[in-house]
N, C-alpha and C positions, 0 to 999 in steps of 0.2 A: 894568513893561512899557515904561517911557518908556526906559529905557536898552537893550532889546535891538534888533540890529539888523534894517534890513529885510528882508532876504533872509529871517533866521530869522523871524518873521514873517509873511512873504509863505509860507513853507514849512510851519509850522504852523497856516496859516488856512486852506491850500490840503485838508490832510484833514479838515477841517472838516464837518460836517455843516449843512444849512439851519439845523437848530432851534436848532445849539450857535453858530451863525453871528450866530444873533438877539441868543441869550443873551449874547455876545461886543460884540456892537452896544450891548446897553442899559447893559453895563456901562460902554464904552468912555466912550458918551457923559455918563458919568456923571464919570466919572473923566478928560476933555478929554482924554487922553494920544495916544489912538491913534485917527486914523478920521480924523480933519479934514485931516491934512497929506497923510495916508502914499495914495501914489497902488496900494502893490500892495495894501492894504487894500480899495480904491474896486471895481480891476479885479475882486479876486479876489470879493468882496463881489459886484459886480453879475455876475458870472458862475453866481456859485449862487444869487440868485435869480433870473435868467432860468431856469434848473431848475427851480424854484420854482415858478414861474409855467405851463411847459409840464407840469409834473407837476399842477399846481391844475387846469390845461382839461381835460386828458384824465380826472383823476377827475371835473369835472363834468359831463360829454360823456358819462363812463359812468354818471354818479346819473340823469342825463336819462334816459337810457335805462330804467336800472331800474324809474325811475317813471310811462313808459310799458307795461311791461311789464305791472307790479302793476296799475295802471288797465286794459288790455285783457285780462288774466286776472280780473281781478274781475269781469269781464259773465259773464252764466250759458252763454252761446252759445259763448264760449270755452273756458269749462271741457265744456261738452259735448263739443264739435270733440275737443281731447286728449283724453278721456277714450274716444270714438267711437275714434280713431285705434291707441289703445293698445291697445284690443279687437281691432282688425283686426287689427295685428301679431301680439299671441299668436295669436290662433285661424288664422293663416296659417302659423305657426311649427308648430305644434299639428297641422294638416292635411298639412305637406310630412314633419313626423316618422314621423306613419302613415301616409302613404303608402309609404314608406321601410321602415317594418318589415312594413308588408301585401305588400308585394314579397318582402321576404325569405324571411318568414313561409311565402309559397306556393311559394316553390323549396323552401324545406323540405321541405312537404308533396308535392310533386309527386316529390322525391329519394327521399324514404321509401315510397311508393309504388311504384316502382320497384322498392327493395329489395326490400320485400314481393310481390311479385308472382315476382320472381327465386326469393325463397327459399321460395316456395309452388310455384312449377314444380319446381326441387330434390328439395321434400320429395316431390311425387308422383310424379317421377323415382326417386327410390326405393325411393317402396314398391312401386312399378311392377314393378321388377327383382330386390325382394325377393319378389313374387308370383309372376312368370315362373319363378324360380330354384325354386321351392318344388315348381312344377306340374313344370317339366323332370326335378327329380330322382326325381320320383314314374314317370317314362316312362323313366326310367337301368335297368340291370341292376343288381342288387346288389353284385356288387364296386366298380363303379365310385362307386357310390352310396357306398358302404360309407368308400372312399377318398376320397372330395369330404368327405362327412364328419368322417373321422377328421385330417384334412389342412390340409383350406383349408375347407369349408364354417362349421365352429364359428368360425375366427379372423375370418371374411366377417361372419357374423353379428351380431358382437360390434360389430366397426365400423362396419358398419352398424347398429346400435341406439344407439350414441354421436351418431352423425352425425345420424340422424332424430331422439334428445333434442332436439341443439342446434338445428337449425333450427326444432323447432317453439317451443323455447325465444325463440330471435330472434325469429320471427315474434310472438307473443307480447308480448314488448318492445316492438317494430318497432308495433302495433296500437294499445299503449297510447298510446306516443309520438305516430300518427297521430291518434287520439281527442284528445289534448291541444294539440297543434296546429290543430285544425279548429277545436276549441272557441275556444281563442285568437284564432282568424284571426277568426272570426263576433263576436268581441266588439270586435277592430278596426274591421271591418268598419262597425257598427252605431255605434262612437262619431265614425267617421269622417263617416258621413252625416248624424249630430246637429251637428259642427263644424261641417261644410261648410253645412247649413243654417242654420244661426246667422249665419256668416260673409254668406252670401248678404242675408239680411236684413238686415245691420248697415251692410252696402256699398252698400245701395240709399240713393239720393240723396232 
């Protein structure tokens, strides 16, 4: 080492590490060669441990802290407080979600209702004009009758019995789906006002 120049030197100490910087020190001083004269040695040397140093405060600036931390989480009042806190969060998380689907939930219900009310007027709509048609053609002359019949009356029929299946079909469905929703909604409903009551007690001071 005694025969290389300074620049190389000053260049190879510069990516140096603090710890390989020490290692470098103890040997140096071991071996007189390099450290005493060499002024880029000095520079580069107190430059990484001024690093040193400002890295040394801020880790103990941050242990400080830590062991502030640890000591005020260690009282039981503290662990309560967090513990209080983290319960509010979910159960507010927990009450904004049901409310969210208890909203939904009732357009649903209120949508399908609807439905079913339409396709209940439909269906008595029907049979309405299926009874009307029965009684009129009983008041027809018999040719005419004869030809409603042979013609249009049977094709009328027929689609009309397809059409009263399906609606009371839908309706049917449409009933079931409403029964299953309701039921739904009343179980939101009910865990909604358990949350909220919780919540309320837990927020009290």
């Amino acid at each position: 080492m005694e025969h290389l120049d300074g620049n190389i030197m000053d260049h190879i100490l510069q990516h140096l590490c603090p710890q390989d910087l020490l290692h470098v020190e103890r040997v140096c001083r071991h071996l007189r060669t390099v450290g005493q004269e060499s002024t880029a040695w000095r520079s580069c040397y107190e430059r990484q441990y001024d690093l040193v140093e400002v890295n040394t405060s801020s880790t103990s600036r941050l242990n400080s802290w830590k062991q502030v931390y640890k000591a005020a989480y260690a009282e039981e009042k503290w662990k309560n407080d967090w513990k209080i806190k983290g319960q509010i969060f979910k159960l507010t998380s927990d009450v904004q979600v049901l409310q969210q689907s208890i909203q939904r939930m009732s357009g649903l219900i209120s949508d399908t209702r609807k439905r079913l009310k339409t396709n209940h007027s439909e269906l008595c709509a029907l049979q309405t004009a299926r009874s009307n048609g029965r009684a009129l053609q009983c008041w027809q002359p018999t040719a005419v009758r004869k030809f409603l019949e042979g013609e249009i009356s049977s094709q009328m029929h027929l689609e009309d019995a397809w059409q009263e299946e399906d609606l009371q079909q839908t309706i049917k469905v449409l009933k079931h789906d409403l029964n299953c929703a309701s039921n739904s909604l009343t179980a939101k409903r009910h865990r909604l006002q358990e949350k909220q009551a919780r919540l309320q007690a837990i927020s009290k001071p």
